[in-house]
Each structure stands twice: as structure tokens, then as C-alpha cells.
N, C-alpha and C positions, 0 to 999 in steps of 0.2 A: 567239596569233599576234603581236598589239602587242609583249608581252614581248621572245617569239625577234626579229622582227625589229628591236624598239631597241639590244638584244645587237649583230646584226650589223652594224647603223649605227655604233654605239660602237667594235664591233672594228675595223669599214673605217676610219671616222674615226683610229681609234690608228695603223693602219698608214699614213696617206696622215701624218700626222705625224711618226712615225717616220721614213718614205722624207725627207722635207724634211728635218728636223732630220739624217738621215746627212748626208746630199748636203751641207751647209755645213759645214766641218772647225770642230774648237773653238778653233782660231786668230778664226775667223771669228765666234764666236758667243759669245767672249770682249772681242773689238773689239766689236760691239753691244750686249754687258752693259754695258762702260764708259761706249759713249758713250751710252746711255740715263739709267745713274746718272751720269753727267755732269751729262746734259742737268737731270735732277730736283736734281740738289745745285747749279747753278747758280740755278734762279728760287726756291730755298728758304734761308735763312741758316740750315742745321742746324749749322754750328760756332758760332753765338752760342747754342745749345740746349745743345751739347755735342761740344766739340771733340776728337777721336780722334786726332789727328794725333801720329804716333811716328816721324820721320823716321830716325832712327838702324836700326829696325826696319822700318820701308818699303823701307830701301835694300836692308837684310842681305835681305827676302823677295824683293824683287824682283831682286838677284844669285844668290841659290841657286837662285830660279823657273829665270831665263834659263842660268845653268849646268845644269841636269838636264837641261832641254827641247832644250838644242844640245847636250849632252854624248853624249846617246841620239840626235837627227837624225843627226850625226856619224856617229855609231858604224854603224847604218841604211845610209847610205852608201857605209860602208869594207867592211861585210858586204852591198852590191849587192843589199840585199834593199828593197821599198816602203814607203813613207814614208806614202803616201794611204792612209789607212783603209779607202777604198771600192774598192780594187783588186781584179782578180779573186784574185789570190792573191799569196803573199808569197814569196821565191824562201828563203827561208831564218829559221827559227825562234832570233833571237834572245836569247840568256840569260845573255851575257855585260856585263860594264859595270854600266850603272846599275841593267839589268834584273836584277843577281843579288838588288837592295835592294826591287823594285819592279818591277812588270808595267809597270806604266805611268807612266813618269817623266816621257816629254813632258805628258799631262795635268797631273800632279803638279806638274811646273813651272808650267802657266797658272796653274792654282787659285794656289802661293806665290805666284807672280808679279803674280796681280790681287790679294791679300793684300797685298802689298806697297804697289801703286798705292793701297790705301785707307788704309793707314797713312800714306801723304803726301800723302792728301787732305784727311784727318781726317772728310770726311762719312759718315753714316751712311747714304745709299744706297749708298755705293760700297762699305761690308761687305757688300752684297749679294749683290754678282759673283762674290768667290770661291763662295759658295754655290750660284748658278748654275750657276758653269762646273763646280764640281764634280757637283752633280745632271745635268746632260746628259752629261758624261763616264759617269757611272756609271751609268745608266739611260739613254743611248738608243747612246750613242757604244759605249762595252768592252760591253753582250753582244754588241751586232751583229761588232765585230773577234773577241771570244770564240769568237763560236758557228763565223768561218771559221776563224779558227785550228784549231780543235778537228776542222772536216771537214776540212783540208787536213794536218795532224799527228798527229791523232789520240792515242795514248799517249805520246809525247814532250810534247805540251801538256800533256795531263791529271797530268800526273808532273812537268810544270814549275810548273803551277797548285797541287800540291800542295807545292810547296816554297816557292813566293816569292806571297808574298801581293800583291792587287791593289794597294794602296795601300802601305801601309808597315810 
């Protein structure tokens, strides 16, 4: 009995995590990577340890970040279909643009983009972030948008998922 029900505590627990973690979009949870590893690269001298700093490559990630991420918002817009993750549904599947290189190219853009922000920080918390923002994109953020895509399109998704890979 102990067993089954720390099981069910653990599962409740994953789910009331999960529900939190959708509810704040990875715009949001990207801005709190940051200013976290900020706040930790601030009271620590990790560039007199060992200095990361590649500004010429900080720039180039964080311009292809913000081009993919507004190239695909854009594009979201111009096809009048939802932008919010947590929408009940989506007026229109997508697969055009950026989406033909990549499911998900707004994320893709955070992750470059906070890649970027640690190239011109040079500290070693702030390679952190992109790892972050990519671990909740791809474990709590894309199956939960997956799994509606998938009841709301059904064989069109599945046939889209089989052609263009999540990442790259």
C-alpha cells in the first residue's frame, strides 16, 4: 500500500508540476533562467576561472535565435492560427516557413538565443539556460502542444511529425 500510494503522490506531484510549468510560456521561463544565472554569475567571478566570452558568436546566436522565433510568431499570425501554447485549439496546422526545417522554431530560437546571451556573458552559469530552456521545451512544453496537435489534426500531424523533425 506505502508503494502504490507514493506512486500516486509522485504521479500527482508530476502532474500539478507539469500544469505550472505549461501555464508560464518559455518566453517566461527563459527570462527566469537568465536572471537566475545572472543573479549567480554576479556574486561569483566565474570569468577570472574561465572566461567563455565569444561576442562575435553571442551576437550571430542571438540574431538567428530572434530571427526564427519572430520569423515563425509572424508567420502564426499571417496564418490567423494561436500563438499561446495553452490554447484550446489551433485554427490551422502550420508547415509552412520555418516549420518546414523544424517543428518548433520559436523554442529553437530561445534556446540559440539564450546560447547567445552566454556567449556575451562569458559566465559559466549562464551556459546553463540554453540547457534549461531546452529541457522544458522538450519535456514539459512540445508533448503537451504534441499531444493537442495530434487530437485536433490527427493524420496530418502524424505525417507532418514524420517528415520534419522536432529540433533540426
Amino acid at each position: 500500500m506505502g508503494s502504490k500510494g507514493g506512486i500516486m503522490r509522485s504521479q500527482a506531484s508530476h502532474e500539478f508540476l507539469d500544469s505550472i510549468m505549461v501555464k508560464l510560456p518559455p518566453p517566461v521561463w527563459t527570462l527566469i533562467y537568465l536572471i537566475v544565472a545572472g543573479t549567480v554569475s554576479a556574486y561569483y567571478p566565474w570569468r577570472e576561472i574561465v572566461d567563455l566570452r565569444g561576442i562575435a558568436l553571442g551576437v550571430l546566436l542571438l540574431a538567428i535565435g530572434f530571427a526564427s522565433a519572430f520569423w515563425a510568431a509572424g508567420l502564426f499570425r499571417r496564418e490567423g492560427t494561436e500563438i499561446n501554447p495553452t490554447s484550446e485549439a489551433n485554427k490551422k496546422l502550420v508547415v509552412s516557413g520555418p516549420f518546414r526545417y523544424t517543428r518548433n522554431p520559436m523554442y529553437l530560437g530561445l534556446v540559440l538565443a539564450s546560447a547567445g546571451v552566454a556567449f556575451l556573458a562569458g559566465s559559466l552559469p549562464m551556459f546553463v539556460v540554453p540547457v534549461l530552456v531546452f529541457a522544458t521545451a522538450n519535456w514539459v512544453h512540445i508533448p503537451f502542444e504534441e499531444a493537442k496537435m495530434r487530437r485536433q489534426f490527427g493524420a496530418a500531424f502524424d505525417d507532418y511529425t514524420r517528415r520534419t523533425r522536432r529540433w533540426l
